[in-house]
C-alpha positions in Angstrom: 83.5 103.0 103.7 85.6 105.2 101.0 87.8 103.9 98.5 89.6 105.7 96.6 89.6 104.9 92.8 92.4 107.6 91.6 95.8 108.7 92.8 97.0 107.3 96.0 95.4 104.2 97.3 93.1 104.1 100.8 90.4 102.8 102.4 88.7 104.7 104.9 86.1 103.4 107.3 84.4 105.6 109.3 82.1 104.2 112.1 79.5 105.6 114.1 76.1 106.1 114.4 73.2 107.9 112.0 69.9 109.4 111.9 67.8 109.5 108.8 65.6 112.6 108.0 62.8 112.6 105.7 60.2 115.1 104.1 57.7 114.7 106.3 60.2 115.6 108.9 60.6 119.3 111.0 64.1 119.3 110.4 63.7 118.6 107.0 63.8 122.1 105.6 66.9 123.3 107.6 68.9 120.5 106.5 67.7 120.8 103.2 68.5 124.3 102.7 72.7 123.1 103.0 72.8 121.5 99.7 71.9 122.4 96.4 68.2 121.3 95.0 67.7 118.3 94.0 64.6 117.0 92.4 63.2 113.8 94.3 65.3 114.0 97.7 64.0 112.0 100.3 66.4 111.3 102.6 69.7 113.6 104.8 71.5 111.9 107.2 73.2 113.3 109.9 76.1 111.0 110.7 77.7 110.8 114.0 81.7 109.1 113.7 82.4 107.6 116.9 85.8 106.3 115.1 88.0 106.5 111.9 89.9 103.7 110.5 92.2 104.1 107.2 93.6 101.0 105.3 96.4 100.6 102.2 93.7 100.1 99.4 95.7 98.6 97.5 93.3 96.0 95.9 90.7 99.1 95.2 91.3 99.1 91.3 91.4 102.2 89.6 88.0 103.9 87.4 87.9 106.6 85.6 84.8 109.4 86.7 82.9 109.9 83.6 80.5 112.3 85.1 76.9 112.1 86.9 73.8 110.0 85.6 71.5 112.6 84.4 68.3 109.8 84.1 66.9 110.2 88.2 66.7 113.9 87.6 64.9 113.7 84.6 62.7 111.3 85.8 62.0 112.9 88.8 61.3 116.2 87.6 59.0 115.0 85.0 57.2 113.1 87.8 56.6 116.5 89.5 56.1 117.1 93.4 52.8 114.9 93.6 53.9 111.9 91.4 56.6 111.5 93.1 54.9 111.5 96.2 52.5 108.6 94.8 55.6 106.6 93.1 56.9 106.8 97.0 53.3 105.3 98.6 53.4 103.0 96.2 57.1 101.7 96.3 58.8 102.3 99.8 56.6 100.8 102.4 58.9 98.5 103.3 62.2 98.5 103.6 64.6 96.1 102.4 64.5 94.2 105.2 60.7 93.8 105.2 59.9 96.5 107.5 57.9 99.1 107.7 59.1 103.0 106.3 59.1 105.7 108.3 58.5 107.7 105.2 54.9 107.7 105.1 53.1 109.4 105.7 53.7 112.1 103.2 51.5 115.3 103.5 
């Protein structure tokens, strides 16, 4: 779902289906290569819209976009390659839901 937060109001849902690509993944570096770097990615998804839905918005309120958070890239970068790759065996090997990651195992 999209709201938007400036000029005309909407709501756009977009439904469908996706598939998650991490690291440790083949694709990974082909996928990776369409964006710019970005220290600590760990997950593209490729998303499939079966169906697009729009609605007036007009309870969205209006914000004002400051800019980016600069914190994660800091963090991550200072972590460097390998402590991020411990942060991740440490913190994600379970979902949200209580399920196992597909993340792991990193090589």
């Amino acid at each position: 779902m999209f709201c938007a937060f400036e000029g005309a109001p909407l709501i756009l849902r977009l439904y469908g289906t996706a598939e998650v690509f991490h690291p440790r993944d083949p694709q990974w570096e082909d996928l990776l290569a369409y964006f710019p770097p970005i220290a600590g990615a760990r997950q593209i998804f490729d998303v499939h819209v079966d169906l697009v839905r729009t609605s007036c918005g007009m309870a969205v309120p209006f914000y004002d976009f400051v800019g980016d958070r600069s914190e994660i890239k800091k963090w991550a970068e200072g972590k460097g390659e390998q402590g991020l790759k411990e942060y991740w065996e440490r913190k994600n090997l379970v979902s949200i839901d209580g399920q196992p990651t597909k993340i792991f195992p990193i090589e």
